[in-house]
C-alpha positions in Angstrom: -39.2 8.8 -31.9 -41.8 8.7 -29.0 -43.8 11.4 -29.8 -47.0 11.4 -28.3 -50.3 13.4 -27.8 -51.8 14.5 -24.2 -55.3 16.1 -23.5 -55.4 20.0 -22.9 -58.2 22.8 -22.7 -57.6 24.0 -26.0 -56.9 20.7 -27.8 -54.5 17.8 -27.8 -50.7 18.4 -27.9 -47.9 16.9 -28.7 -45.3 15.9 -26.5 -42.0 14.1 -26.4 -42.3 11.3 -23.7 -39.3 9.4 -22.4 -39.3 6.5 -20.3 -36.9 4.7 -18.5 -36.0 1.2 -19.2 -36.4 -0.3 -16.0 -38.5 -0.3 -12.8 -40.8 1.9 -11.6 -43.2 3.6 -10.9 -41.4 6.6 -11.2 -41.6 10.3 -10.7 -42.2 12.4 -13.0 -40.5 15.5 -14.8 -41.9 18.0 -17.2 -39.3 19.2 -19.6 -40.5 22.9 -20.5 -38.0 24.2 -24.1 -36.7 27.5 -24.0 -37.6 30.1 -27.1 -35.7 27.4 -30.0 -38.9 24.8 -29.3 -38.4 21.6 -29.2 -35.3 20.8 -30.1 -33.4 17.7 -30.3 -31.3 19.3 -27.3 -34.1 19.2 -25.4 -35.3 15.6 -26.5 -31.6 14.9 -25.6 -32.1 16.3 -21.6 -35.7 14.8 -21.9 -34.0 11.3 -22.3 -31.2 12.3 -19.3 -34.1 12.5 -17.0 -35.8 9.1 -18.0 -31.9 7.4 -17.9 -31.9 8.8 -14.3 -35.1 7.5 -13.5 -38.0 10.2 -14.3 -41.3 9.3 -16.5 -40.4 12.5 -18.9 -42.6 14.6 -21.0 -41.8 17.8 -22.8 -44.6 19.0 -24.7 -44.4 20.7 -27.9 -45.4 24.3 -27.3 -45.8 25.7 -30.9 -47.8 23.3 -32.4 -50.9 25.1 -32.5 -50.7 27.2 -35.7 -48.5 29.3 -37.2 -45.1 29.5 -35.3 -44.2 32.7 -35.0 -48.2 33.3 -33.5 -47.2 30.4 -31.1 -44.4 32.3 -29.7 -45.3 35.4 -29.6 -48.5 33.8 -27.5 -45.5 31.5 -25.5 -43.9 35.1 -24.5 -47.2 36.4 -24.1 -48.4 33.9 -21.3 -45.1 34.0 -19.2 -45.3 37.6 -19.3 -48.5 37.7 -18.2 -48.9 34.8 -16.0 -51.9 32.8 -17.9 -52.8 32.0 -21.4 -52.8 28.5 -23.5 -49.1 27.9 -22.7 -49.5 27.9 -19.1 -52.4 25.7 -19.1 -50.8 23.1 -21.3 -48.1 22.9 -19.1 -50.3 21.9 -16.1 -52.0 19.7 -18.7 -48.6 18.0 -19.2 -48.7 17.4 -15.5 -52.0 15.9 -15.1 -51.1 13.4 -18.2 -48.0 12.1 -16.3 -49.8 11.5 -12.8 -52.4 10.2 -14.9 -50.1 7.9 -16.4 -49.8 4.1 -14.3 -46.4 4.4 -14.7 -46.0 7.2 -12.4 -45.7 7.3 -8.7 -47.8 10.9 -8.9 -45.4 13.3 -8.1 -43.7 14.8 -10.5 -41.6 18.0 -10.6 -40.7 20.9 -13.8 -37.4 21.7 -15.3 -36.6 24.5 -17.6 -34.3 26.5 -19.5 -34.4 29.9 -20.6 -38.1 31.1 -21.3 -38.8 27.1 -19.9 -37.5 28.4 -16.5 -39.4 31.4 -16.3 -42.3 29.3 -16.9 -40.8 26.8 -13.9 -41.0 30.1 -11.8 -44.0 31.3 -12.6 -45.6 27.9 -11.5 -43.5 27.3 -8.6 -45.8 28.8 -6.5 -48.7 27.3 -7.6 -48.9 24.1 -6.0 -48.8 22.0 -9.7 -45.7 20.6 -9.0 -43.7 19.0 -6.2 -40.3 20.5 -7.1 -39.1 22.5 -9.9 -35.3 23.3 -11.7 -35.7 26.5 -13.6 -32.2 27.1 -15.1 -31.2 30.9 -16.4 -35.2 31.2 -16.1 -36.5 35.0 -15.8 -38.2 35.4 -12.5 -42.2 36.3 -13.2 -43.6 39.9 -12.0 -44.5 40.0 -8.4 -41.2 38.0 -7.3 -42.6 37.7 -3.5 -44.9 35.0 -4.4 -42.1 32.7 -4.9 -42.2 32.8 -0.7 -44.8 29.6 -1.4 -42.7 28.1 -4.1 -42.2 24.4 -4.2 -38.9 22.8 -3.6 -35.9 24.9 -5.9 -33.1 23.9 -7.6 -32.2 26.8 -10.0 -29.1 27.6 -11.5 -27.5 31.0 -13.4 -24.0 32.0 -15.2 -21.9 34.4 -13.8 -21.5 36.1 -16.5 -25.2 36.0 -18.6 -25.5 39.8 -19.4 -29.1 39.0 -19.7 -30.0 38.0 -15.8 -27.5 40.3 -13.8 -28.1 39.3 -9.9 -31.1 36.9 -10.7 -29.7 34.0 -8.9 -29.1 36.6 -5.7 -32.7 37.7 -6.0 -33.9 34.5 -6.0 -31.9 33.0 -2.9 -32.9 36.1 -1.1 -37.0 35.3 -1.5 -36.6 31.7 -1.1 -34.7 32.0 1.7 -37.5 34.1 3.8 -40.1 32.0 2.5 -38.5 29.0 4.4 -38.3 27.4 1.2 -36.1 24.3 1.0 -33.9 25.2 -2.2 -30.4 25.1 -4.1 -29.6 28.4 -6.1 -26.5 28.4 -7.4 -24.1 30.6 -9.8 -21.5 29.7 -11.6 -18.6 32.1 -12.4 -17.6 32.8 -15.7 -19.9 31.4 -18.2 -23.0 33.3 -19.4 -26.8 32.6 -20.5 -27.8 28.9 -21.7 -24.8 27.2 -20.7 -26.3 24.2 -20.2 -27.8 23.8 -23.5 -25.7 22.1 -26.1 -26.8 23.4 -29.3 -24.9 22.2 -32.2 -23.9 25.6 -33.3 -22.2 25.6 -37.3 -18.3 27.0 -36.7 -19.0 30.5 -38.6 -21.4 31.2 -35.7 -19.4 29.7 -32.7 -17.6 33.1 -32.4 -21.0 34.7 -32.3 -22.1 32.0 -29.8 -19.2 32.9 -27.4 -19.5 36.5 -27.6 -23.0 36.3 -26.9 -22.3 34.7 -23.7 -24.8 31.7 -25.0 -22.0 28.9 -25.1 -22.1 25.2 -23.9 -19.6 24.7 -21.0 -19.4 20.9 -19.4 -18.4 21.5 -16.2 -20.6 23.8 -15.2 -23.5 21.8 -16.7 -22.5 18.5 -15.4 -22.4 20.0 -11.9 -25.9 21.1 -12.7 -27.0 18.4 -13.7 -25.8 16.1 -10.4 -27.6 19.0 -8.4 -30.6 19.0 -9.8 -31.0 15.1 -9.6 -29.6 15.2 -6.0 -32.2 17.2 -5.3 -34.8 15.5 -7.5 -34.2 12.2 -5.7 -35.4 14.2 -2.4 -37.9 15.8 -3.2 -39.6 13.2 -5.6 -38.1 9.9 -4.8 -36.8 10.0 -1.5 -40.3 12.3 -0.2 -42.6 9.7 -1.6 
């Protein structure tokens, strides 16, 4: 498993790197979990990015002490807008353009909690695009007018971000900000995120509005690294 350790202000952490088999330099991508951690789903869309081209790194976010602490200092720092979890992700940055291997930009993509966290540094000017998928827009949405390049995308039907992709079109489309929101009818929260849920709790699952649905995803997916290639690749 390619589990390795980056620098960051309040120690090292550990990270999941992926690289691709051929070529490069490359661009880079930060893969940022969503509340389940690091998962082997996210390993899984960690390698996607490194088969399509992208030096990929998603750090291990509740590794430093107990885990329910870690979290509740994850949730903590994205509500807030700073904290450990915020400056390890910009930590995870440096390490990539750091790394020889990468052409020095390198963009964020993020599910859930990960693409609140995408938001919330959109604007920031650590990264030269971002993907925050289902992510929960931070407090003080007009600063997203300076985001970097956006490809975001949102279900239909997820009960939990009613009129988030609308909102989010709306202030990157005054800010002049070259972006791709789009929302797909008919499937809810996390649909892009291919748990391997045990049958008792698949009806759960559905009615939740937290299911897996391929098509939706897949055309996700070729958006994001449509727009990826010309932002990261294409731009440098």
């Amino acid at each position: 498993m390619p589990m390795i350790e980056f620098a960051a202000p309040r120690g090292p952490l550990p990270g999941y790197l992926s690289v691709p088999e051929s070529g490069g330099p490359w661009p880079g991508v930060v893969v940022v979990h969503d509340a389940f951690g690091l998962t082997a789903d996210i390993r899984r869309i960690t390698d996607r990015f490194a088969a399509n081209g992208y030096l990929a790194l998603a750090p291990a976010l509740y590794r430093r002490g107990h885990r329910i602490g870690c979290i509740v200092r994850t949730l903590r720092a994205l509500q807030d807008g700073h904290g450990a979890t915020v400056d390890d992700l910009v930590a995870a940055r440096d390490h990539l353009v750091a790394d020889e291997r990468c052409t020095g930009r390198v963009a964020s993509a993020g599910f859930c909690m990960g693409g609140g966290f995408c938001l919330l540094l959109a604007p920031r000017g650590v990264f030269d695009a971002t993907a925050p998928n289902y992510g929960v827009a931070p407090r003080g949405l007009d600063a997203l007018r300076d985001a970097c390049p956006t490809v975001a995308s949102y279900g239909g039907s997820d009960r939990m971000l009613p009129g988030a992709a609308a909102q989010l079109e709306e202030v990157l489309t005054d800010g002049g900000v070259p972006h791709d929101v789009h929302e797909y009818p008919g499937v809810g929260h996390s649909f892009m995120n291919n748990w391997p849920t045990p049958a008792p709790l698949r009806v759960v699952e559905r009615t939740a509005g937290l299911a897996y649905s391929e098509p939706e995803a897949e055309d996700a997916w070729r958006r994001i690294i449509a727009f990826f290639g010309e932002h990261l690749h294409d731009a440098g």
